[in-house]
N, C-alpha and C positions, 0 to 999 in steps of 0.2 A: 746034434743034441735035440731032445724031442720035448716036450712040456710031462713033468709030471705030475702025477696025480696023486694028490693027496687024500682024497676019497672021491666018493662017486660023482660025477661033476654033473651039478643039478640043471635039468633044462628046463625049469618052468620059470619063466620071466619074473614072478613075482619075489624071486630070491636072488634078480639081479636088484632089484628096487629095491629090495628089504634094509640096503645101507641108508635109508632115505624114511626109517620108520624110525618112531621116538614114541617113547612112554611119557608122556606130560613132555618136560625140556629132558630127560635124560634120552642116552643110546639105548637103542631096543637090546632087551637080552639077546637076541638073534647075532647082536653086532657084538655084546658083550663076551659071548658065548663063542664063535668064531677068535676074537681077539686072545682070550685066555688060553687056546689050544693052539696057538701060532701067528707072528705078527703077518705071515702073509698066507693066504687060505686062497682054493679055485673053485670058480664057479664056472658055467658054461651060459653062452650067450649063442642062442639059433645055432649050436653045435659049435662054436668058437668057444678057445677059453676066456674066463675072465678072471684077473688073477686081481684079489682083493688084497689092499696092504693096510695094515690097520698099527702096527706100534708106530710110534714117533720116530723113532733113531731112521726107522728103514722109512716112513712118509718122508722125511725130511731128502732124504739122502737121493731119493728119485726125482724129488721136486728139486731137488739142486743140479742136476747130470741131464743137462741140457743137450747135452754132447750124444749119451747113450740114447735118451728117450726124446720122441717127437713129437709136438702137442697139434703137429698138420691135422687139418679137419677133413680132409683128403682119406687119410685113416679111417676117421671114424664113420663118414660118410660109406666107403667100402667094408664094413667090417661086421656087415649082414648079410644074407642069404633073400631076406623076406621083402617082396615088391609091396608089400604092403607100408611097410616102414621109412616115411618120406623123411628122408634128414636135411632142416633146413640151415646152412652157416649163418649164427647168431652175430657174426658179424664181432669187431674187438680185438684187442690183439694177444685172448687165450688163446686161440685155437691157429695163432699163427707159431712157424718157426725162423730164427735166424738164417739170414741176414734182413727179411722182411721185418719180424717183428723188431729187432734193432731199428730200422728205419724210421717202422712205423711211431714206435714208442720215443724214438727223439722227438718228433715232431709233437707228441704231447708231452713230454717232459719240464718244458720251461714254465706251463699254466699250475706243476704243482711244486714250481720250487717256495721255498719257505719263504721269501720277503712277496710272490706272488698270492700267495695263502694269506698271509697276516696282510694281505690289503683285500679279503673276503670277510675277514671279521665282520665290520659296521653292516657288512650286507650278509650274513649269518645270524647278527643278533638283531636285524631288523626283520630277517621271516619269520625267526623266530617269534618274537614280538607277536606278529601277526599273526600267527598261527593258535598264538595261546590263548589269543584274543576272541579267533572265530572258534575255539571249543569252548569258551569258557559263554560268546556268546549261545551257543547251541544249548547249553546245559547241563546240567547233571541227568547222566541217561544217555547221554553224547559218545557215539565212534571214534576213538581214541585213534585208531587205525587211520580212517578216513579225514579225520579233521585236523591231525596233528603230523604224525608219525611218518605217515605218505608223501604229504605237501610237503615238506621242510626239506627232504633233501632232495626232493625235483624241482622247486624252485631254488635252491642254492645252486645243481649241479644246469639251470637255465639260466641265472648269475653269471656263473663262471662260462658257460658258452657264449656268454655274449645275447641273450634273448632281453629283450627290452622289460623294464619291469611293468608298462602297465601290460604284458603280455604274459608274468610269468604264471599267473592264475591258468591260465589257459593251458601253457606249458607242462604244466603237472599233471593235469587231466589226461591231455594228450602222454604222456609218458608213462603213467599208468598201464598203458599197452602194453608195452615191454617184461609185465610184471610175471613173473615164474619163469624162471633159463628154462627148465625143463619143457616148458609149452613149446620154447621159442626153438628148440633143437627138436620135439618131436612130433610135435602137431602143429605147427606156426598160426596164432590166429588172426582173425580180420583184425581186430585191435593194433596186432601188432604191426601186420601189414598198413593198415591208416596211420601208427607212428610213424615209421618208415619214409611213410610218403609226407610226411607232415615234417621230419628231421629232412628228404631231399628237399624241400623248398625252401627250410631255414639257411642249408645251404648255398644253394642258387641267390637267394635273396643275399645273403652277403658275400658272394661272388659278385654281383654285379655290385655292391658297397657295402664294403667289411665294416664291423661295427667293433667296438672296444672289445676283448672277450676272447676265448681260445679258438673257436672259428677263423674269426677276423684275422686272428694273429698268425695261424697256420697259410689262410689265404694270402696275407703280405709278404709274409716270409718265404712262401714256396710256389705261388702263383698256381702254374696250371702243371707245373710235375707234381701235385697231387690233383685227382681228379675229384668233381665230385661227390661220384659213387664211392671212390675209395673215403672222400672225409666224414662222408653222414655213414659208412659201416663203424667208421672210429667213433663218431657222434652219441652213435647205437652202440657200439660195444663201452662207453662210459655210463649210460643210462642202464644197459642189462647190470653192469658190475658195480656200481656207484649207488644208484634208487633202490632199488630192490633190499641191496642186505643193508644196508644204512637204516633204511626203512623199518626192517624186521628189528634190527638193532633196538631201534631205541621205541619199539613196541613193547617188545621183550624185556629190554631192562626196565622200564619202566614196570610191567609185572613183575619181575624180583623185587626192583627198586620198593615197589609199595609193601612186599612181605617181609621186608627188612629192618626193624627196630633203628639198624644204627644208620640207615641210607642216608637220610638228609644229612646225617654232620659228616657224611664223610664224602660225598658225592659234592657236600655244596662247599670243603674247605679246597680250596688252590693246589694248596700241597700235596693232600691226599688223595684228589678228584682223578689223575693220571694213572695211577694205580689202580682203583680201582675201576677204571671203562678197561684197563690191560684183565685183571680180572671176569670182568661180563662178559668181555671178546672172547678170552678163552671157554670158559663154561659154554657160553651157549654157542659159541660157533657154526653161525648161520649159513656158512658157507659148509653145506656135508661133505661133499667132495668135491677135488679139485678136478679142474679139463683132465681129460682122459690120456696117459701118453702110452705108448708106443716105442719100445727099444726096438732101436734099429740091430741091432745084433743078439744074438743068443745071451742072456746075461742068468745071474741066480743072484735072486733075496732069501736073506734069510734061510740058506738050505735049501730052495725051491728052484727049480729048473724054465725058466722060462724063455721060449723062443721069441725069435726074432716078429713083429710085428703082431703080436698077442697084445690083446689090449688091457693094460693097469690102470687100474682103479684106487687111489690114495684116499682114505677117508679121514678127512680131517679131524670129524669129529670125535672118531677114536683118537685119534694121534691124543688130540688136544683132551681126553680123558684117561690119559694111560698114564697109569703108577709110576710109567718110569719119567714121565717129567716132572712129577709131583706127586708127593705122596699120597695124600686124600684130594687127588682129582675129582672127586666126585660131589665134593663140599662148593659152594660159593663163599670165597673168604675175601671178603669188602677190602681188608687191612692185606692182603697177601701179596708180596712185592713182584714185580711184574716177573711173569717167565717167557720162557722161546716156544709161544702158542704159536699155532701155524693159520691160527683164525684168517691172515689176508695170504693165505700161501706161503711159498719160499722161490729164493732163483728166482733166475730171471722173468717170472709170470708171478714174483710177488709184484701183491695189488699197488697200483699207479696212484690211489686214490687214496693210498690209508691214508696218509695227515691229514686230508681235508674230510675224512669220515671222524677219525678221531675228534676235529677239533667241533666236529656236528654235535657230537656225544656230549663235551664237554662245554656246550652251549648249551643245551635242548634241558638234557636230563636235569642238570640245578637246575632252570628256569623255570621250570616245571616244577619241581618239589617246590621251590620257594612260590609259585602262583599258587598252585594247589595244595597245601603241606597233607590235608586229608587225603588228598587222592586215594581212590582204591575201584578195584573191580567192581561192575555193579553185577556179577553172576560169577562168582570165584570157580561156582563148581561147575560151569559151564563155557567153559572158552575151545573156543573153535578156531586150533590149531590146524596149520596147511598142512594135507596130509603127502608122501613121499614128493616134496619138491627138492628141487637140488636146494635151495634157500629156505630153509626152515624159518616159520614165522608163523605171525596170527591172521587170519581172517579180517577179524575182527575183534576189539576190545574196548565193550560199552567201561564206561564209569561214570563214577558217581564222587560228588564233594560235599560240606556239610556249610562250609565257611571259605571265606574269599577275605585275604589279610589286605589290611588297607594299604594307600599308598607309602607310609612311614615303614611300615614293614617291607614291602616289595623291595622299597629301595634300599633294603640290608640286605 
């Protein structure tokens, strides 16, 4: 069986990227425009196909068939032509397949079980704290990005590894490196490289004396049958998948959050507040698309004929705007009861990380409205959105506040 073609398979790279362009937070018509004439469409990549799937039913259903498709970075590593194009393994356990990534994912499994989590809180809501302290010292005019949004969940996810706190300032700078998947699979930079090297000595350092924390615990638990090289790629692949879109997250809701009349009462009540971050997650779904897979066998989506080791492409962010999991997908509705967004993936490569992202969300974002209730953009008509990153997010996001509620209020 051979790949067929659905029309002319485009070989200019900039319409393999094109899943990776947004009009303000919406999908670019290009993606729009694709999705309405079929959920799964080809493109060509250096003379390869690339078979884009964009409705929900059929994203879902490949990110579940673990069995059919392979997310080996072996694949993607071979699935060019061009000596120009250094692909570097970002390291994590996307781009592995079973029985490694089973292995691998045990061995972090126990640092996100729920009584593990819920003893992160006190030290969730004390970065927090901190954090809202060092923007609110910087002032009104202040990088929203850089003072709040970035630091919170690299020093949570430096918490949770076990990094000492008068260290995690440092920690977050340092992880910073890591910041864009896209950099780190196709141009890898020095940044990212001095993370690297800076996560191999966190290791070694608690090699030779494990410290409370998911390192330490991995290091007791497993001694020297994990090495390592192998724990600081694990290290690195929870800072690429954990900092990054967390980050973006709650940059980004915080820009709806502010143009939303009803945000504060519903963001900042118990009840309501879980619904809608399940809402933000779906809208803005910062993750565009998932690890790239790979059917090991001749398979068909959707009608579409697709050979064996052709490379698919899941766009989540279609998935997670398409009418068929929601009627006015395109709406953000605060009050709208949680649906099957594919925001942290699906199967077995769904994210390892959501609850402890979630419960960021559902720290950060009230603490915020209730520090700042004015908050807003200080340049609305000017934000400087990242452009085609796998991790859609902001630059940058100066703001601006008018009033700062005293302590009697805070502490409502």
């Amino acid at each position: 069986m051979t790949s067929a073609r659905q029309e002319k398979p485009v070989q200019d790279l900039d319409d393999i990227l094109a899943p990776l362009d947004r009009v303000g937070l919406d999908p670019h018509p290009w993606l729009l425009e694709r999705h309405s004439q079929a959920p799964v469409t080809r493109l060509d990549l250096f003379g390869n196909p690339v078979w884009l799937v964009t409705g929900h039913a059929q994203v879902q259903a490949v990110l579940t068939d673990h069995r059919t498709y392979s997310n080996d970075f072996a694949h993607l590593a071979g699935a060019h032509d061009d000596p120009d194009l250094d692909l570097a393994n970002p390291g994590g356990l996307g781009l592995v397949d079973p029985p490694d990534h089973t292995r691998l994912r045990r061995l972090l499994a126990p640092a996100f079980a729920p009584r593990r989590l819920a003893g992160l809180q006190p030290a969730i809501d004390r970065i927090v704290h901190r954090r809202l302290e060092a923007l609110v010292q910087a002032g009104p005019g202040a990088d929203l990005v850089a003072e709040f949004a970035t630091p919170v969940p690299a020093m949570v996810i430096g918490e949770l590894l076990g990094v000492p706190d008068a260290e995690l300032e440092a920690f977050a700078k340092v992880a910073t490196g890591r910041f864009d998947l896209l950099d780190s699979i196709l141009a890898p930079l020095d940044s990212a490289a001095q993370s690297l090297d800076y996560l191999g000595d966190l290791v070694a350092a608690q090699r030779a004396r494990p410290q409370a924390g998911l390192i330490g615990d991995v290091i007791r638990e497993y001694g020297d049958t994990v090495s390592d090289a192998e724990l600081t790629g694990l290290v690195d692949g929870l800072l690429v998948g954990g900092h990054e879109t967390t980050a973006s997250m709650l940059a980004l809701s915080t820009l709806l959050l502010t143009q939303n009349p009803h945000a504060a009462a519903v963001i900042g009540n118990p009840e309501r507040a879980p619904a809608a971050v399940e809402e933000l997650l779906r809208y803005l779904t910062v993750v565009q698309v998932a690890f790239p897979r790979f059917p090991r066998t001749d398979v068909r989506i959707a009608g579409q004929d697709i050979a064996a080791g052709d490379l698919v492409l899941c766009s989540l962010l279609a998935a997670d705007r398409d009418q068929a999991l929601v009627g006015d997908a395109a709406l953000l509705d605060l009050r709208r009861p949680p649906t099957r967004h594919l925001a942290f993936g699906h199967g077995i490569h769904h994210c390892l990380g959501a609850p402890l992202a979630r419960m960021e969300m559902l720290t950060a974002l009230p603490a915020l409205l209730r520090r700042l209730p004015d908050l807003r953009p200080l340049h609305p008509d000017r934000l400087q959105f990242r452009s085609r990153s796998i991790v859609f997010g902001l630059h940058a996001l100066p703001v601006i506040w008018t009033a700062l509620p005293d302590a009697a209020e805070r502490a409502h």
